[in-house]
C-alpha positions as CSV (number, residue, x, y, z in Angstrom):
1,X,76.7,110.0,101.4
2,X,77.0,106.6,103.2
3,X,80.3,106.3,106.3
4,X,82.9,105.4,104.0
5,X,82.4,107.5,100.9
6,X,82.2,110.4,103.7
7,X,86.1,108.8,105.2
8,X,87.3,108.4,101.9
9,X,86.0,112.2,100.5
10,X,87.8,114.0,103.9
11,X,91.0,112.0,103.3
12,X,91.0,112.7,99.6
13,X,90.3,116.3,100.2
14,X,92.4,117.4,103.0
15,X,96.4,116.4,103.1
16,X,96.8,116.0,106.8
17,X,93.7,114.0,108.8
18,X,93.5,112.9,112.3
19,X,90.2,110.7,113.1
20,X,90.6,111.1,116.9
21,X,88.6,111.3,120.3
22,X,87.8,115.1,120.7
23,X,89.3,117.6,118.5
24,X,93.0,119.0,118.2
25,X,92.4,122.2,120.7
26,X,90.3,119.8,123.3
27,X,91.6,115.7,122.8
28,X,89.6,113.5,124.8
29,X,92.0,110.2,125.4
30,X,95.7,110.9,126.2
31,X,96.5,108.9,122.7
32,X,94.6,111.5,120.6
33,X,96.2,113.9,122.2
34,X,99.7,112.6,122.2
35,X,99.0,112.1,118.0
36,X,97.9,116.1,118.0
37,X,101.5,116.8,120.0
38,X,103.6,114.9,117.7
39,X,101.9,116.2,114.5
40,X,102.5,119.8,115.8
41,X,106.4,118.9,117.2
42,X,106.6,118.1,112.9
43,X,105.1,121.3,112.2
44,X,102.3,120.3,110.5
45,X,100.1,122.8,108.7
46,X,96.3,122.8,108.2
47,X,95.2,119.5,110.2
48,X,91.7,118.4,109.8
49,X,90.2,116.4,112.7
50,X,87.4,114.7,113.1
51,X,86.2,113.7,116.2
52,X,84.8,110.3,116.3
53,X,83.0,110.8,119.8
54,X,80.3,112.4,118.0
55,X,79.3,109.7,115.2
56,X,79.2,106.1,116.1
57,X,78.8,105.2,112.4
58,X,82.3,107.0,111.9
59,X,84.0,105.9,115.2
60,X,83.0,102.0,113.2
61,X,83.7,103.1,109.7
62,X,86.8,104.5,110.5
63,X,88.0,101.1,111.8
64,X,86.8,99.3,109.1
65,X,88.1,101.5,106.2
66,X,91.8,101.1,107.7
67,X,91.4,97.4,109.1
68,X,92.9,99.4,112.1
69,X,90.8,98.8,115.6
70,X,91.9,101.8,117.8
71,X,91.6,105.4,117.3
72,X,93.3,108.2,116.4
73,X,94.2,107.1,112.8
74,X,96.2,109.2,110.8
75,X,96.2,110.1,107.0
76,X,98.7,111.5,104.8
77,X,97.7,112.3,101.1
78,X,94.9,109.9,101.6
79,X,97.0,107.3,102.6
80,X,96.6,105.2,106.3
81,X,99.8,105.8,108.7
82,X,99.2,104.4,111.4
83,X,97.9,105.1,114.8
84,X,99.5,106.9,118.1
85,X,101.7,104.0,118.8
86,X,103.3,103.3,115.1
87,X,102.9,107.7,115.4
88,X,105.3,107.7,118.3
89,X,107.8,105.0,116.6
90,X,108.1,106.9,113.6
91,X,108.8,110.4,115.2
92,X,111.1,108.5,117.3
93,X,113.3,107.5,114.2
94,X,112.5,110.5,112.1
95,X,110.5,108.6,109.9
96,X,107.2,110.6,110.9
97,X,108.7,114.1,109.4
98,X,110.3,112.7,106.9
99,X,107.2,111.5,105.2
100,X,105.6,114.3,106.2
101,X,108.2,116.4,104.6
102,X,108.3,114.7,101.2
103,X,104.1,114.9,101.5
104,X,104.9,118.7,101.5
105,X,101.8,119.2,104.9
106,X,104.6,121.1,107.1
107,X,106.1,124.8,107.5
């Protein structure tokens, strides 16, 4: 399985994915780890990480599959949100549980 069939397979499968630095118990940047805070603020159940620290191929793919150039990168139902900034924006106006409300992902 080549980088983006792997990307596109864990969004597909799971409904909640973080592509982050580190993992949701240990975040290695302070954005990853702000993006693990909000999710959990939302009460969001069963989030699957992956940490891209420990596959450059990923860390790339990841930036390609989105057209996004930072990490974390969050997907909902397979679909691209947004990063910490556009994370923190959203939450800020409601918009962040909202969407993850309607995608059905919290308690």
């Amino acid at each position: 399985m080549d980088v983006k069939e792997f990307i596109q397979k864990t969004v597909t499968d799971h409904p909640v994915v973080l592509f982050m630095k580190g993992s949701a118990q240990f975040p290695q940047c302070g954005f990853s780890g702000r993006a693990v805070q909000l999710l959990k603020q939302c009460g969001v159940k069963n989030l699957v990480t992956v940490n891209v620290l420990e596959d450059e191929e990923v860390r790339q793919g990841v930036k390609e599959y989105a057209n996004w150039p930072t990490v974390p990168q969050l997907y909902v139902r397979g679909e691209f949100v947004g990063g910490s900034d556009i994370m923190t924006e959203m939450f800020e106006t409601g918009e962040l549980q909202s969407l993850l409300k309607k995608a059905e992902v919290t308690e």
